[in-house]
N, C-alpha and C positions, 0 to 999 in steps of 0.2 A: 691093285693091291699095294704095290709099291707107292704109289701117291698117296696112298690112306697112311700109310706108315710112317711115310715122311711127313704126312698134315700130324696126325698121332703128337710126334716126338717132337716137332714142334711146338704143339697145343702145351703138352706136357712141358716145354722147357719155360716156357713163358709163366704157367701156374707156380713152378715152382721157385722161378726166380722175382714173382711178384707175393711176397712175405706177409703174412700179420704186422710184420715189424714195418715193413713200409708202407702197407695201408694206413696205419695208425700215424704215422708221421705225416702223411696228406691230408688226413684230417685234421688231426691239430694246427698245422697251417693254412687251412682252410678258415677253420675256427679263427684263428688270430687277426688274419684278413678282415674277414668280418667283423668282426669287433673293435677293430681300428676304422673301418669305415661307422660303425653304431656311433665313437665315440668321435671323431670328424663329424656327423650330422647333427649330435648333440649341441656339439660348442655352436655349430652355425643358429642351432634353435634358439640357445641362449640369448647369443646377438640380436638375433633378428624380436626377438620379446623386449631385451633393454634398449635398443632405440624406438617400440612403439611406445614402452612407458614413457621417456625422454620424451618422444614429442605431442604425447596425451598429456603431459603434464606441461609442454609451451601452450600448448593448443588451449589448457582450462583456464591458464595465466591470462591470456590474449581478451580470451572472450569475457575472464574479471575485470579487462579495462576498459572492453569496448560494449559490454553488452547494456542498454539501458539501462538505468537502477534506481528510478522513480517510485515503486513500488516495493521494493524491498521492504521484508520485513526482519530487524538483527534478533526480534525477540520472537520465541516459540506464540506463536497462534493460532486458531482453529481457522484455515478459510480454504471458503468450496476453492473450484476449478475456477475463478474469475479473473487471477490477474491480466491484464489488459497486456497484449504482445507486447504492447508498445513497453514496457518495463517488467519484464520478469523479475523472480525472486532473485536476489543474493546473499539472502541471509547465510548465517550462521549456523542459524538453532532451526527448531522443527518449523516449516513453513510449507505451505504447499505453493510449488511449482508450476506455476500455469504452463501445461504443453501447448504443440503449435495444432493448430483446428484446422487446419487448410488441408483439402482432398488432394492434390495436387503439388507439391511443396515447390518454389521458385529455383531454379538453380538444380533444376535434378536430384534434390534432396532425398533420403528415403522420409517416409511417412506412414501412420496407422491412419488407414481410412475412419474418419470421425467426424461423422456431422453432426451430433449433436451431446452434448454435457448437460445433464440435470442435478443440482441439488440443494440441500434446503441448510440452513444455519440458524439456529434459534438461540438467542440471548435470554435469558432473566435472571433480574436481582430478588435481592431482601431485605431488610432494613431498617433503620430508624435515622431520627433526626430528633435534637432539639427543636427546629425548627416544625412547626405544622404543615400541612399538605399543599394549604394555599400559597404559604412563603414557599416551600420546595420550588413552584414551577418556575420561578426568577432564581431562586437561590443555586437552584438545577436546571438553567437555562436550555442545555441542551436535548431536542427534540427527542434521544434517547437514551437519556442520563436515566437513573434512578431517580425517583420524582413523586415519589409516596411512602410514606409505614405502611410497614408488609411487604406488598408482592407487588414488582413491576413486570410485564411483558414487556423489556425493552426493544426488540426486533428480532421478527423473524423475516429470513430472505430466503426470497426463491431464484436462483440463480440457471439460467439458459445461454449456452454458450453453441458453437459451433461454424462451421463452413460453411459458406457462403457459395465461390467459386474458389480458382485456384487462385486469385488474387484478394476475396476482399474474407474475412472472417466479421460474426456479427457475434452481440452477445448483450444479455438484458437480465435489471435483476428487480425483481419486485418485493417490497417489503409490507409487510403486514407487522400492525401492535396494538395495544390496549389504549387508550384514553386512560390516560394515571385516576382522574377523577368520574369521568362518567362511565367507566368501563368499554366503552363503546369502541367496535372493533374499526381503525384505520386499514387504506389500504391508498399504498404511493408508488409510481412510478418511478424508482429512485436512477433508475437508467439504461437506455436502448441505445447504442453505435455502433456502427459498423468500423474496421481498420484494414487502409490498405497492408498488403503483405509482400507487395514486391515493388514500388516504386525506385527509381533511379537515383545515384548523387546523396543515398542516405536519409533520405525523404520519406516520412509518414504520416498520411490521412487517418486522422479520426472526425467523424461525422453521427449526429445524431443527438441525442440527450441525453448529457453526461457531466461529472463534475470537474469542475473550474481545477485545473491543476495549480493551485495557487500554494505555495508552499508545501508542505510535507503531509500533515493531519488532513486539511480540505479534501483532497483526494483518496480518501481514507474509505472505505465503508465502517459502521461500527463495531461490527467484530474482527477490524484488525488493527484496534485500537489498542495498545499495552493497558490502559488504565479505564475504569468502566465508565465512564464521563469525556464528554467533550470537553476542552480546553476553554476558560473561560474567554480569552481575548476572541477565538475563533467564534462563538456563540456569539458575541457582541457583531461583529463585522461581517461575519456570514449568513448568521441565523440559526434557529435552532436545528434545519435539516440539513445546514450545509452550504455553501455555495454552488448552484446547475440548473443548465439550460439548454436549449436547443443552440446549433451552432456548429463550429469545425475548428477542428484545433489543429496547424501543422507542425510534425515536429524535424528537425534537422540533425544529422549526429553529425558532427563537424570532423574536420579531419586531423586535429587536433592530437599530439599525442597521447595524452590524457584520454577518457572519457568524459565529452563536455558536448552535452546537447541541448540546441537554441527550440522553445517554444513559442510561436504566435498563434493568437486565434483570438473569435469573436462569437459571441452568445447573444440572444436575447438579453436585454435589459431588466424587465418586467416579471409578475411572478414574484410568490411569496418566499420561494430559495434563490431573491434575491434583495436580503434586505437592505445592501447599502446603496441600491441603486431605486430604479424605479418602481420594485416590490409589487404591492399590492395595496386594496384599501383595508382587505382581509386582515392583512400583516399589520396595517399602521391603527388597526381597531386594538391589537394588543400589543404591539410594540415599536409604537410611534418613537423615530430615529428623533433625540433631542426633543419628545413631547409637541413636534410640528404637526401643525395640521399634511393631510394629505395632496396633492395635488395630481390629476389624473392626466400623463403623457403620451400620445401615441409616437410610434416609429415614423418621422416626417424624413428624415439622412439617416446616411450610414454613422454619424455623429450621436444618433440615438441608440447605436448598439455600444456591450461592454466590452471593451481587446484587453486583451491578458500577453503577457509577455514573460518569459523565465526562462532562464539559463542554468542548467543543471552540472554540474563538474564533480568528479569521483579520484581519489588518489589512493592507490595503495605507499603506503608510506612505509611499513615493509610487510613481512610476508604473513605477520599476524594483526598487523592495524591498519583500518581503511578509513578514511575519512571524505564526507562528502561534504558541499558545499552547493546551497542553491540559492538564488535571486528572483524575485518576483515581483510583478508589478500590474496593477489593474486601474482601466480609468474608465466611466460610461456617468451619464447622465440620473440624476436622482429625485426623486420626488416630489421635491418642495418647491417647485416653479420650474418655469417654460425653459429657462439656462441654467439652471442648477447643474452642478456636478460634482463627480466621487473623485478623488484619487487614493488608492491603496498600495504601500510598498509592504513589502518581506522580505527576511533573507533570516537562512535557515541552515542548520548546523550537524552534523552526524559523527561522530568517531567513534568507532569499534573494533572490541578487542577480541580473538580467539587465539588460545594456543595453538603451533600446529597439532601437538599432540591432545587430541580431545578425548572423550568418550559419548557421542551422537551429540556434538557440537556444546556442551557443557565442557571447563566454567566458560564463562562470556562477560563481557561489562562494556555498555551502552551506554553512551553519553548523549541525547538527542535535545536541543533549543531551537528555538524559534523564536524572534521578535517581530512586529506589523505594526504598521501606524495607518491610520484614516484620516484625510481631509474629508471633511465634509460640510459645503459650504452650499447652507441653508440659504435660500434665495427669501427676500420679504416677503410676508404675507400681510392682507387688510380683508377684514371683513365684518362689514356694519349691517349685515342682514338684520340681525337679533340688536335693537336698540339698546337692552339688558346686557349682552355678552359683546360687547366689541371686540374684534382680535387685531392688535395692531402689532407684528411682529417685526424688527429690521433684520437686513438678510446680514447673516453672521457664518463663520467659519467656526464649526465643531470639530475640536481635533480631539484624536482617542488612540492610543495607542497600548502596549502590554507585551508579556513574554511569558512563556515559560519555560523548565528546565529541568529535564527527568535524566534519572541515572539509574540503573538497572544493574542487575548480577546474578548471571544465572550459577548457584554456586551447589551445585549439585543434579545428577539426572533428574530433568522434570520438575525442577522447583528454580524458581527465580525471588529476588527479593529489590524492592524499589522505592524512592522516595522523588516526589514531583514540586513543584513550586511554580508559583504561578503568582502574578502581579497587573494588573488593570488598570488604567488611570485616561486625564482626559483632560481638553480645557474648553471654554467655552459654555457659559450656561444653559442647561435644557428649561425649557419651560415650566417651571413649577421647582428650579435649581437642577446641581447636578447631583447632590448630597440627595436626595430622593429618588433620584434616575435607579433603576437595578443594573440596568445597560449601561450605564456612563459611571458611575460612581466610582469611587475610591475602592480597591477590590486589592485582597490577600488568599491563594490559596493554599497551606500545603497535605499534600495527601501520601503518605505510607502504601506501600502495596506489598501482599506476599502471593504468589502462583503458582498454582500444584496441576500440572498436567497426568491425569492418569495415563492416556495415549495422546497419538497424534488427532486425535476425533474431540478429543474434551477437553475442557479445562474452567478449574474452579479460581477465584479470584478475593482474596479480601482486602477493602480496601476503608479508610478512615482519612475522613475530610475534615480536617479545619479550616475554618471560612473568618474572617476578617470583612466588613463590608460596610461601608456608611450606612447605608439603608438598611439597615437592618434593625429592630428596637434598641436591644443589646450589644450592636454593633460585632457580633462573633456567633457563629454556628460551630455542633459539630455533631458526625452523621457517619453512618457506616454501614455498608453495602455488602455483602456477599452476593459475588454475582457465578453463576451457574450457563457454559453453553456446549453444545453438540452439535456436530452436523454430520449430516447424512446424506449420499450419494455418491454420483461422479466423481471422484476428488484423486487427484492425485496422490501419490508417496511424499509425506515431507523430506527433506534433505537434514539430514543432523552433522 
């Protein structure tokens, strides 16, 4: 009992000397405790966010100078999932982004399992012309210009992309279009290659059947062309579908401050998308280079294939203008005899403007030229088959050169506005003169353009061409397109 009473008065002395008053003080300094720690974890969170922006934002700087940029597009356009690894987008305005295809990513990379991208891009125009349907198809050189009153189908594409392994990515795009005059449906294999994805030393294989990286436009497909028309000097020197062939093109990114990467590679010769060289008889039925007869060359040396050579260089000059810089040069054997041969240079021009402060990469203003010159040194021809037609030709150098020079301004969301200029010229007489040539002749183009993209999936185009051209009756055309495209599938987010 006495233990009890002394536990008791104990129990009891401790209740009553442990207060509301002091519990309440242990808590409040509990509270403060804590909340000093709450606001010690904050500041650390803070930090640790403003150095991942800090170096998200060296990191996008890095990869602006060093990432390919071949393919860039600075003006909003509609295009599937195609661009070629070997040069991602960097535009500005709405473009779609080629993501990387490989199962497997080099370097441990993370990656979405994707083996394969489908989707389709369909062009058409509208239109008239002073000119009639027959003048169109010279006056409209290009194989999918608008090229009739009324309705063109100028291309549709079906594009397939995908993984390979973890090193090589493949990808092909097939186009389908109308015959402007017989209606009659085409269908071309505009390009199948594959691209390493992880070679050493900065090194990339492209292999397969693909277009000639020869300046800026040639590598182009035509929906991600700003203007709805091929470029007249280009139609002249490459032909209406382009310059491509089977072949490997390697490319190098040098270690160069700058971004500046070396191209070499080697194509077939032959073939109608190759009309400055050995072509076809197809080609030279309707657009015999200088009005020469033909002459048929097989691949005897390595001397018979076409090498391409270009140097691409990019510079941010500061944090809202980038300018690129590229050089190009192609030599292979050509049609008109057993030693005949091509030489073609380029060099080609890009500066572009964005505020940092945008609204989904609007306003913009694109300054993009190109100049290219052709040797082409027709080899002699003789032939007294026909007693009536003798063809006594000596062998002569045809030189042909031109440029043009478009400027753009995207000056408000989804609408851009543009004016192009374009000039052709030449020496050396074609057969039957050059003043008759549509190819060679004396050539003026300029063309007006305004752009309204509804989304990143459409866009509407109007465009007014005045033409200047010796061959011509009246010596001047002029002709206006609305042109109309979508596309559907696969396709990435554009970047604005």
């Amino acid at each position: 009992m006495r233990s009890c009473i002394i536990a008791a008065a104990v129990f009891m002395a401790v209740l009553i000397s442990y207060s509301p008053a002091r519990a309440a003080e242990d808590l409040e300094s509990r509270l403060n405790q804590l909340d000093a720690e709450l606001s010690r974890q904050g500041e650390i969170i803070r930090d640790q966010q403003q150095t991942i922006e800090i170096l998200t934002e060296k990191l996008d700087r890095q990869e602006s100078r060093t990432a390919p940029t071949g393919g860039e597009e600075p003006f909003p356009s509609v295009m599937p999932a195609e661009e070629k690894a070997k040069a991602p987008a960097q535009a500005p305005l709405p473009v779609a982004v080629a993501t990387r295809t490989d199962v497997w990513p080099p370097q441990g990379r993370g990656s979405t399992l994707r083996l394969i991208d489908i989707s389709m891009d369909a062009l058409f125009a509208a239109g008239s012309s002073t000119e009639d349907d027959e003048s169109l198809q010279t006056l409209q050189g290009g194989g999918h210009d608008p090229r009739k009153r009324g309705f063109t189908v100028q291309n549709i594409e079906l594009s397939l992309m995908g993984a390979v392994d973890p090193y090589l990515a493949g990808e092909s795009h097939i186009i389908f279009f109308l015959d402007p005059l017989s209606g009659e449906t085409e269908v071309e294999l505009e390009e199948i290659f594959l691209t390493t994805q992880a070679l050493p030393y900065g090194l990339q294989l492209e292999a397969g059947h693909f277009f000639t990286e020869f300046g800026r436009l040639n590598p182009r497909h035509p929906h991600q062309w700003h203007w709805q028309d091929q470029q007249v000097i280009n139609t002249r020197l490459f032909g209406p579908d382009g310059m491509r062939g089977p072949g490997f093109r390697l490319g190098w990114l040098t270690p160069l401050p700058w971004f500046s990467e070396l191209h070499i590679g080697a194509q077939n010769a032959n073939g109608e998308t190759m009309a400055s060289f050995l072509a076809s008889d197809e080609f030279f039925e309707e657009r015999p280079i200088g009005g020469r007869p033909f002459v048929d060359r097989g691949v005897r040396t390595l001397k018979d294939l076409v090498y391409l050579a270009r140097l691409d260089n990019s510079w941010d000059l500061t944090d809202e203008v980038t300018t690129k810089l590229g050089l190009s040069g192609l030599y292979g054997p050509n049609a008109t005899g057993p030693n005949a041969e091509t030489w073609i240079y380029g060099a080609d021009l890009l500066v572009k403007w964005r505020p940092a402060t945008n609204e989904r990469g609007w306003p913009f203003l694109v300054w993009e030229s190109e100049v290219m010159k052709r040797d082409y040194e027709a080899a002699a021809f003789f032939d007294d088959s026909d007693p009536f037609d003798i063809i006594d030709l000596p062998a002569k150098t045809l030189r042909d050169w031109g440029l043009y020079s478009q400027l753009l301004y995207g000056f408000h969301p989804g609408w851009a506005a543009g004016v192009r200029y374009e000039y052709a010229t030449g020496s050396g007489e074609s057969v039957g003169g050059r003043d008759d040539d549509p190819f060679r002749d004396n050539r003026q183009r300029i063309s007006p353009l305004l752009v309204w993209h509804p989304s990143e999936f459409s866009r509407l185009r109007l465009q007014y061409n005045y033409d200047r051209a010796d061959h011509l009756e009246d010596e001047e055309a002029h002709s206006v397109w609305l042109g109309v495209e979508f596309m559907y599938g696969a396709h990435p987010a554009h970047t604005y």
